[in-house]
N, CA, C and O atoms as a GROMACS GRO file, in nm:
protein
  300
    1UNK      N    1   0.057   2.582  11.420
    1UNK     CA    2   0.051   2.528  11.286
    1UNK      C    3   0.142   2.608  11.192
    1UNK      O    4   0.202   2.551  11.100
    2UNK      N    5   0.151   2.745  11.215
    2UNK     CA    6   0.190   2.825  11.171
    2UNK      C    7   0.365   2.798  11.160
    2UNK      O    8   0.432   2.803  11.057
    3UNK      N    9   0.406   2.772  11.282
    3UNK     CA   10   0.540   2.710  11.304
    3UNK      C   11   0.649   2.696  11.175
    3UNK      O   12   0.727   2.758  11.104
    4UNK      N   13   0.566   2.510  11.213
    4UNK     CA   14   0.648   2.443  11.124
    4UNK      C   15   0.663   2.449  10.964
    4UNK      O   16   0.753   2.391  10.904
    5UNK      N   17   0.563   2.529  10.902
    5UNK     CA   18   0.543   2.578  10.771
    5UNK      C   19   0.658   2.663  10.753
    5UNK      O   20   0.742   2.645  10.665
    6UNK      N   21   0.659   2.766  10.849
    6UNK     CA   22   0.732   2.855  10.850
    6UNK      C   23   0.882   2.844  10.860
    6UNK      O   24   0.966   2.901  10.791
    7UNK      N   25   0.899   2.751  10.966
    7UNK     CA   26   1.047   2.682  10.991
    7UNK      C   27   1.082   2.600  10.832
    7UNK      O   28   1.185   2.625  10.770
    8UNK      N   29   0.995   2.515  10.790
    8UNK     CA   30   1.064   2.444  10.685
    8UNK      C   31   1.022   2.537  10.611
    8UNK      O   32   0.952   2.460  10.545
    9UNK      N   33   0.995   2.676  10.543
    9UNK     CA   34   1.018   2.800  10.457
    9UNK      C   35   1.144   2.840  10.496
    9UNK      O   36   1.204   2.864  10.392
   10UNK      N   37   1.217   2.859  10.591
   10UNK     CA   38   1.308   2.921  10.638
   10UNK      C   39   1.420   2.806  10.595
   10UNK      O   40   1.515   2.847  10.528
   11UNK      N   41   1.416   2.680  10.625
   11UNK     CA   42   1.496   2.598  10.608
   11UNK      C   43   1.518   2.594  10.451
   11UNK      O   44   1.632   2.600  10.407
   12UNK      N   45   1.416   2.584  10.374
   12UNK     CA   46   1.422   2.498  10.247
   12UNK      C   47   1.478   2.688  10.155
   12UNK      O   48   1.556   2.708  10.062
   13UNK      N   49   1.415   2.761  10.216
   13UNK     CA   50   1.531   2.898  10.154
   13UNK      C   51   1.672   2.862  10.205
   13UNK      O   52   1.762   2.884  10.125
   14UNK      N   53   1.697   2.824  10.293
   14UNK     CA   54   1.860   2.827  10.360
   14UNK      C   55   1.921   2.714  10.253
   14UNK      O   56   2.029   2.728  10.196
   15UNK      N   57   1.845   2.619  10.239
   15UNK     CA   58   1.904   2.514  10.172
   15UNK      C   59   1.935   2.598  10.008
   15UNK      O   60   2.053   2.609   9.973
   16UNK      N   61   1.842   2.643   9.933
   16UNK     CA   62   1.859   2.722   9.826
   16UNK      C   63   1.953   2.837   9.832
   16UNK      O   64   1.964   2.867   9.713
   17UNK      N   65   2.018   2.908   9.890
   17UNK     CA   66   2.094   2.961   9.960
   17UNK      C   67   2.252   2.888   9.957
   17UNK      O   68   2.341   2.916   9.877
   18UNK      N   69   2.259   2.792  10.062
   18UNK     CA   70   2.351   2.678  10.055
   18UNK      C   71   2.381   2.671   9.890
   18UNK      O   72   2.480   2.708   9.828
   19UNK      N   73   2.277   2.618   9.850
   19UNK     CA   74   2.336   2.545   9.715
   19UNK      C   75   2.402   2.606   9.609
   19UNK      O   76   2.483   2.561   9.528
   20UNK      N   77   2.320   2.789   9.633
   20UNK     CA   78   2.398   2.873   9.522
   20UNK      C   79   2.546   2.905   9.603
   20UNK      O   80   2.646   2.911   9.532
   21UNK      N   81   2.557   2.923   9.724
   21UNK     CA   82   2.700   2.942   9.790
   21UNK      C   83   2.800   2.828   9.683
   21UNK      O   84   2.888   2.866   9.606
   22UNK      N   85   2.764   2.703   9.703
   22UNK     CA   86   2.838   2.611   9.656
   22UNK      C   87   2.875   2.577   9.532
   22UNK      O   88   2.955   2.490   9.497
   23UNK      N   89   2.789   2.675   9.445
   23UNK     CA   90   2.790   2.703   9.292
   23UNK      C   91   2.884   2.817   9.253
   23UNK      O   92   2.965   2.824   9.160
   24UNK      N   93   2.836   2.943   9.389
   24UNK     CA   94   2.965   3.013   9.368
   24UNK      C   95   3.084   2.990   9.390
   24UNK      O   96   3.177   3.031   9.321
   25UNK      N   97   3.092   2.911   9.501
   25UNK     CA   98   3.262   2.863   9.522
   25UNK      C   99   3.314   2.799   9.416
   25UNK      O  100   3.415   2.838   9.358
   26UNK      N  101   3.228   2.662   9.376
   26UNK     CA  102   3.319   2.576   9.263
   26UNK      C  103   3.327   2.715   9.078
   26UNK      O  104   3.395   2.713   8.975
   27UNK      N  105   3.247   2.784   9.118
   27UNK     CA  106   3.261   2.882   8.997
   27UNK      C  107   3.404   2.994   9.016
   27UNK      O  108   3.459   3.041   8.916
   28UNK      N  109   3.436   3.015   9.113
   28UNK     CA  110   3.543   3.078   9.166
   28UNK      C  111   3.666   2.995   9.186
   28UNK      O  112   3.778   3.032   9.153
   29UNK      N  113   3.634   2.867   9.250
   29UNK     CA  114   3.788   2.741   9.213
   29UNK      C  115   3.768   2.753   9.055
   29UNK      O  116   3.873   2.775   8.994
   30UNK      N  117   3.697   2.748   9.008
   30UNK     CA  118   3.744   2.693   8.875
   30UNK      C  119   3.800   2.820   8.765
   30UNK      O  120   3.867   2.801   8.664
   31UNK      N  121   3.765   2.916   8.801
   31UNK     CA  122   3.816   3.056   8.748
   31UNK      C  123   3.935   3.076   8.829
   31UNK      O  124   4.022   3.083   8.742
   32UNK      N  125   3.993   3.091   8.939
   32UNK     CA  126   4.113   3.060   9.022
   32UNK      C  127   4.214   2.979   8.943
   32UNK      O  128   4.325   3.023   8.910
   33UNK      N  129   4.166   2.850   8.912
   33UNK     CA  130   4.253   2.750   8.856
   33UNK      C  131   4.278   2.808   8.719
   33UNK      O  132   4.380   2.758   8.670
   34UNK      N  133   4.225   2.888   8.647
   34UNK     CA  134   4.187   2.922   8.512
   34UNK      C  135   4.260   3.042   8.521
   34UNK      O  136   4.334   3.062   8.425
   35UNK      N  137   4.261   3.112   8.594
   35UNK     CA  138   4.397   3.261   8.656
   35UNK      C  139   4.537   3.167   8.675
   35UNK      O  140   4.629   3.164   8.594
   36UNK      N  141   4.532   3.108   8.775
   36UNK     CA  142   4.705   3.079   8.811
   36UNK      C  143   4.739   2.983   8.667
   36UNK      O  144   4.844   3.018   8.612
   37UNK      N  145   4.672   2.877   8.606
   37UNK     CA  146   4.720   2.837   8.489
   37UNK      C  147   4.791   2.988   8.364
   37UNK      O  148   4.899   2.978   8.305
   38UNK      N  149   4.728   3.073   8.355
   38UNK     CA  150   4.741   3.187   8.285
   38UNK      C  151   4.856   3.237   8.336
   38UNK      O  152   4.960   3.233   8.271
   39UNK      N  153   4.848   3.288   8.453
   39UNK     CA  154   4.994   3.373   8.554
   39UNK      C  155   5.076   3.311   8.519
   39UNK      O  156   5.183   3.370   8.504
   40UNK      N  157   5.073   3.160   8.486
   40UNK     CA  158   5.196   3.079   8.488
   40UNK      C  159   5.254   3.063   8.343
   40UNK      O  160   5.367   3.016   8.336
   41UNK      N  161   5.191   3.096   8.226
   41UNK     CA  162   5.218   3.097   8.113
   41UNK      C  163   5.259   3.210   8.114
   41UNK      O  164   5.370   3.221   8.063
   42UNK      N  165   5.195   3.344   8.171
   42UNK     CA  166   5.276   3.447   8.147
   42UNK      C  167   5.380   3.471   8.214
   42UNK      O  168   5.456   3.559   8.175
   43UNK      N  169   5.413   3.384   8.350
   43UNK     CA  170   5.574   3.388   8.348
   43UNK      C  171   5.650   3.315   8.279
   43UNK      O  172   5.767   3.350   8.264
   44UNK      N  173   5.603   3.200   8.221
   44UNK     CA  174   5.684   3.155   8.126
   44UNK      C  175   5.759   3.239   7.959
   44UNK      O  176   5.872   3.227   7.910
   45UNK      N  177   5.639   3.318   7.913
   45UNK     CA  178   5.678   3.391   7.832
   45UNK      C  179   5.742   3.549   7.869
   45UNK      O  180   5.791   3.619   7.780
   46UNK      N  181   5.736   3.587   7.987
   46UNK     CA  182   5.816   3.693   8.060
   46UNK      C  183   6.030   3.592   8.054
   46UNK      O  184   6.135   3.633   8.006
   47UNK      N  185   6.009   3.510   8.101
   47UNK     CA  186   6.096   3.453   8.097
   47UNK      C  187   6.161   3.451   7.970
   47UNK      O  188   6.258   3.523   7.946
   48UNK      N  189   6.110   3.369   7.881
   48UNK     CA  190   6.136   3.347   7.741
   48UNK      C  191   6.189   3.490   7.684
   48UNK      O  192   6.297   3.508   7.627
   49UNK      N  193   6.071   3.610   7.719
   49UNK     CA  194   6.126   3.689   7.581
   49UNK      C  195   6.248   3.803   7.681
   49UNK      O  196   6.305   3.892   7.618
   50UNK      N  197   6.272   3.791   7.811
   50UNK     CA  198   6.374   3.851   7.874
   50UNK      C  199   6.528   3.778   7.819
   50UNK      O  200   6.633   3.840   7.802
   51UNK      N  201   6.506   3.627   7.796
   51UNK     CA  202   6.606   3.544   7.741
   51UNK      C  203   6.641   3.555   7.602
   51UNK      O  204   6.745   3.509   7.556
   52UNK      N  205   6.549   3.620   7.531
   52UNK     CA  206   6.540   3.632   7.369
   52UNK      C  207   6.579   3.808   7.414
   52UNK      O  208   6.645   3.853   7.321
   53UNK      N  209   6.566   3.882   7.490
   53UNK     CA  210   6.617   4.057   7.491
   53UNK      C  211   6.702   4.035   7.517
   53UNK      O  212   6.776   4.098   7.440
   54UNK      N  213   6.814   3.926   7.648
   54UNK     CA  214   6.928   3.943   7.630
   54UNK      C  215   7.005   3.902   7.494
   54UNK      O  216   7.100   3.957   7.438
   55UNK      N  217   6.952   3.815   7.470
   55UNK     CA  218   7.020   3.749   7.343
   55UNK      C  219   7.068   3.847   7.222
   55UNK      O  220   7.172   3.843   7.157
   56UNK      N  221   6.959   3.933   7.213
   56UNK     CA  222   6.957   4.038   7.123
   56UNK      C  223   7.057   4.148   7.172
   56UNK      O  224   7.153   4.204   7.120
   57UNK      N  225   7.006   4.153   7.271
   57UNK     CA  226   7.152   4.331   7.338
   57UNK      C  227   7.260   4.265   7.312
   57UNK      O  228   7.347   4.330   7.253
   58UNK      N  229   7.282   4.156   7.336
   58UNK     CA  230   7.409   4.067   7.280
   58UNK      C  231   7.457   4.134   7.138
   58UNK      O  232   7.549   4.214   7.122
   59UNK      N  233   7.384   4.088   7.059
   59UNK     CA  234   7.412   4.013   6.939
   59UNK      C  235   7.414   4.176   6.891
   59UNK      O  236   7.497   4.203   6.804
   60UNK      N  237   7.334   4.278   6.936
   60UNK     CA  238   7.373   4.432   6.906
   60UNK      C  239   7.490   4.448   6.937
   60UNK      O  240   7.558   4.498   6.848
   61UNK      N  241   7.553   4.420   7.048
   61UNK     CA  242   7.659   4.483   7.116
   61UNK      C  243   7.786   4.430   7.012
   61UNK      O  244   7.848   4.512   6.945
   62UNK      N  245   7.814   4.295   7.008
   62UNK     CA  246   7.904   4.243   6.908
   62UNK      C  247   7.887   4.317   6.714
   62UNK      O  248   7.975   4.341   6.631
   63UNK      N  249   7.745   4.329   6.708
   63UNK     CA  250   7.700   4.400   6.569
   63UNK      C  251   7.823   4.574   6.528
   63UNK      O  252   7.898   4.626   6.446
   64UNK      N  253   7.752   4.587   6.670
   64UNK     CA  254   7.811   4.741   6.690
   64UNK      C  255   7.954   4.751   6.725
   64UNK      O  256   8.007   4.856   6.688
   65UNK      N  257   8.041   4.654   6.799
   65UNK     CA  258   8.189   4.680   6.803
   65UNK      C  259   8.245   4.626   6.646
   65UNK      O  260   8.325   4.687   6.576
   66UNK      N  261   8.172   4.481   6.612
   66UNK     CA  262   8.209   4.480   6.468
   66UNK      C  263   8.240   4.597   6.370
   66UNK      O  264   8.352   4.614   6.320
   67UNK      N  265   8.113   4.693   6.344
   67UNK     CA  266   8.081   4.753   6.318
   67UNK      C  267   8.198   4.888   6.270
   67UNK      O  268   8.250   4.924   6.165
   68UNK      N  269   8.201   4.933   6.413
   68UNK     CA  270   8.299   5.041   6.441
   68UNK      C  271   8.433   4.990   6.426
   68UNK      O  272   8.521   5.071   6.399
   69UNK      N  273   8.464   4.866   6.439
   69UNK     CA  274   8.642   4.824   6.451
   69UNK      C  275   8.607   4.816   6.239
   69UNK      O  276   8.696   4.872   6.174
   70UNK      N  277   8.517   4.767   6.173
   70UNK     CA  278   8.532   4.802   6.060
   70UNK      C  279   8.597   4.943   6.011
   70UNK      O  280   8.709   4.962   5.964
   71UNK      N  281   8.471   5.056   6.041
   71UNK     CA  282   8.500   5.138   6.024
   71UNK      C  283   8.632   5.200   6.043
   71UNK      O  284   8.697   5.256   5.954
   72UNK      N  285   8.674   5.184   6.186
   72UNK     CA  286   8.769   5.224   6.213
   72UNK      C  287   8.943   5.146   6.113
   72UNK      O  288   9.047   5.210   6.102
   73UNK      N  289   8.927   5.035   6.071
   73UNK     CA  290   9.050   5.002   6.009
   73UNK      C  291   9.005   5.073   5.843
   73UNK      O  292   9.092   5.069   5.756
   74UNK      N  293   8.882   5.128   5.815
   74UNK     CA  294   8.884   5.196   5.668
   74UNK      C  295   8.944   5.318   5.723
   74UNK      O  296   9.055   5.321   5.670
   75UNK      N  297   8.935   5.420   5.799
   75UNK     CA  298   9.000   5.483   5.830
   75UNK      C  299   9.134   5.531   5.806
   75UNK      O  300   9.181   5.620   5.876
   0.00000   0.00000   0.00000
């Protein structure tokens, strides 16, 4: 008698068990999806502001020969 009480205790924990497994997974896809969406914005703005630093060392570099070829014709 003892058994089958016991077996469906064992079962109906396994099943409760099961169900939080499956709560953790879709809680982990959905934080996963919620990371690589993020990673991917931050390579987008890694991108962006490496494109906006060259732009700038640029725009120094021309600042600064300007600069000095000034100076240099007050000279």
């Amino acid at each position: 008698e003892h058994a089958p009480t016991t077996l469906t205790g064992k079962v109906n924990q396994l099943e409760v068990i099961l169900r939080q497994l499956q709560t953790d997974l879709r809680k982990e896809k959905q934080d996963k999806a919620v990371l690589q969406a993020e990673v991917q914005h931050l390579r987008q703005d890694n991108m962006r502001l490496q494109e906006e630093s060259q732009t700038a060392a640029a725009q120094l570099r021309k600042f600064t020969e300007w600069f000095f070829n000034t100076i240099d014709k007050k000279s």
